[in-house]
C-alpha angles and dihedrals in degrees: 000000000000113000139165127163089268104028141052131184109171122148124168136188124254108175141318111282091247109023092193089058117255128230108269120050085242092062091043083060115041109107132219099237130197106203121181120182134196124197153138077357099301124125117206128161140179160164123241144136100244102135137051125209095259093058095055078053092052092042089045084051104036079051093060102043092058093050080046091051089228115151105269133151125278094228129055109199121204108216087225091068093233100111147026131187127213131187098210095172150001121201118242095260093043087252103110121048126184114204126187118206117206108209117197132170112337092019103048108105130246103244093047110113094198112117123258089259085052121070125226108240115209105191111211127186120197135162121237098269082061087051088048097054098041084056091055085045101062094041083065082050098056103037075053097056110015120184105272 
């Protein structure tokens, strides 16, 4: 979703947490997520449920307001505190984005030695065609797997 020749940040949806719907809206949403991460030449990858449906639609629209330039805000919180994602800076000409992910509990990678109160920042550059098709990404994503 989000490379450079250093970094990685993908995640995908396999599934809802409980396919047959749970009770709460919070347990019909939570979604079943394969995260990989690449950096400082380390591989990890895993399966949690660390996102809802309506998160992969925040993320889709906070995306797009920052390729449109619209005021949002610079942080993009998952209710599962397991990431959080930070615009740290725009190129002058809105071409170049630089995007922290902070990464808690279930999502910290093996190889971090911050401590569990500490989250583990993966700092990830892309230009605006990355943005773009992480924003068609995550629309699949969500036609996939729509708020129920």
């Amino acid at each position: 979703m989000f490379q450079t020749d250093q970094s990685t940040f993908a995640f995908e949806v396999i599934n809802y947490e409980t396919p047959q719907g749970g009770r709460s809206q919070e347990d019909k949403n939570l979604l079943l997520t394969y995260l990989q991460l690449v950096d400082k030449g380390n591989r990890w990858e895993t399966i949690a449920p660390i996102l809802h449906t309506w998160e992969l639609h925040r993320f889709k629209g906070w995306l797009s307001d920052i390729l449109l330039n619209r005021q949002s805000a610079t942080i993009l919180t998952i209710s599962e505190p397991c990431i959080a994602i930070h615009l740290k800076d725009v190129s002058p000409n809105g071409q170049k984005f630089t995007f922290c992910f902070l990464l808690s509990y279930e999502a910290i990678p093996p190889w971090s030695d911050t401590s569990l109160d500490e989250p583990y920042p993966l700092f990830i550059e892309c230009d605006r065609q990355a943005v773009l098709e992480a924003i068609g990404f995550l629309s699949n994503q969500l036609t996939q797997f729509p708020v129920r």
